[in-house]
C-alpha positions as CSV (number, residue, x, y, z in Angstrom):
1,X,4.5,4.1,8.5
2,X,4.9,0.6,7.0
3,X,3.0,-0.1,3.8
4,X,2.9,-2.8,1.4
5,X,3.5,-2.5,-2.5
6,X,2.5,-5.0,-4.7
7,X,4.8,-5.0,-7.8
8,X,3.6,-6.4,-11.5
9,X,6.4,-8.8,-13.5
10,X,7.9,-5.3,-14.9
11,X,8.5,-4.1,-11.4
12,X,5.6,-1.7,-11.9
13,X,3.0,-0.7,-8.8
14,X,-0.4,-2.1,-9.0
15,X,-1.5,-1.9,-5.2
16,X,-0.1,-0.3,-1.7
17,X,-1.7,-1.6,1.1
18,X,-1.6,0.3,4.2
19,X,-2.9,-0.5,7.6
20,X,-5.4,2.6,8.9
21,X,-4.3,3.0,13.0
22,X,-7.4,4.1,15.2
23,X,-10.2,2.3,12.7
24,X,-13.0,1.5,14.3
25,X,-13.5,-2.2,14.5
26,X,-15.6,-3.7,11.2
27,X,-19.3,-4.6,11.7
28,X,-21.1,-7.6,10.7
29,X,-22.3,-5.6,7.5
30,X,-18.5,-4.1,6.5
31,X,-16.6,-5.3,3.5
32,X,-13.5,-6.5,4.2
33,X,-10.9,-6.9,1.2
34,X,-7.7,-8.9,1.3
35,X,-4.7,-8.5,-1.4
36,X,-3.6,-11.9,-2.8
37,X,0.0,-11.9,-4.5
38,X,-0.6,-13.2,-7.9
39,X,2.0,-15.4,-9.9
40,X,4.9,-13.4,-11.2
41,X,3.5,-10.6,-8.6
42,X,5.5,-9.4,-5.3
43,X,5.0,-7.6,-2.1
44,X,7.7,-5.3,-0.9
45,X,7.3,-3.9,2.1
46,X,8.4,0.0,2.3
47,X,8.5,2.4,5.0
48,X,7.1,5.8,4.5
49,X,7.1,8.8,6.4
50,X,4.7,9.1,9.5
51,X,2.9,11.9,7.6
52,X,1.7,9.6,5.0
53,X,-0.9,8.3,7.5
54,X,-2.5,12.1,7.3
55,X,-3.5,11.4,3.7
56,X,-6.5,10.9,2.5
57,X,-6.8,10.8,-1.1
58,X,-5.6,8.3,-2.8
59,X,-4.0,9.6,-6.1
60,X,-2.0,12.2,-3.5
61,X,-0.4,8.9,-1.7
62,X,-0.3,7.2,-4.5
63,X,2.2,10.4,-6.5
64,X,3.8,11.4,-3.1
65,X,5.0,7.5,-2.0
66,X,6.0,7.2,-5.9
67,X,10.0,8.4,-5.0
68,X,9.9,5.7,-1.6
69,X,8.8,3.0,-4.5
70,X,11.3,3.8,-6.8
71,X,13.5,2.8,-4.1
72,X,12.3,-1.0,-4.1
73,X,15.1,-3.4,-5.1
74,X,13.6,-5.9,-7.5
């Protein structure tokens, strides 16, 4: 599973984006939210293990990708 991580000026996480395969299609009434790359900010790309996309709760991802992150050469 590919996810994006957006990494601060120190090299720190601040946002993983991950694409949800199977979601149902949005509706007129859905919010939609896009990640912008601020200055000084970069998007790595990582790939993570196919049974990240089981996980639901955020802080779980969030502490179990942290080893895949580390990994990211700045």
């Amino acid at each position: 599973m590919k996810v994006r991580v957006l990494l601060d000026e120190q090299g720190k996480p601040v946002a993983i984006e991950r694409t949800i395969h199977g979601a149902a299609p949005r509706g007129k009434d859905e919010w939609h939210a896009e990640l912008i790359e601020p200055k000084g900010h970069k998007f790595h790309e990582v790939d993570l293990p196919d049974d990240f996309e089981k996980i639901e709760d955020a802080q779980d991802f969030y502490t179990r990708a942290q080893p895949h992150i580390a990994r990211i050469k700045r």
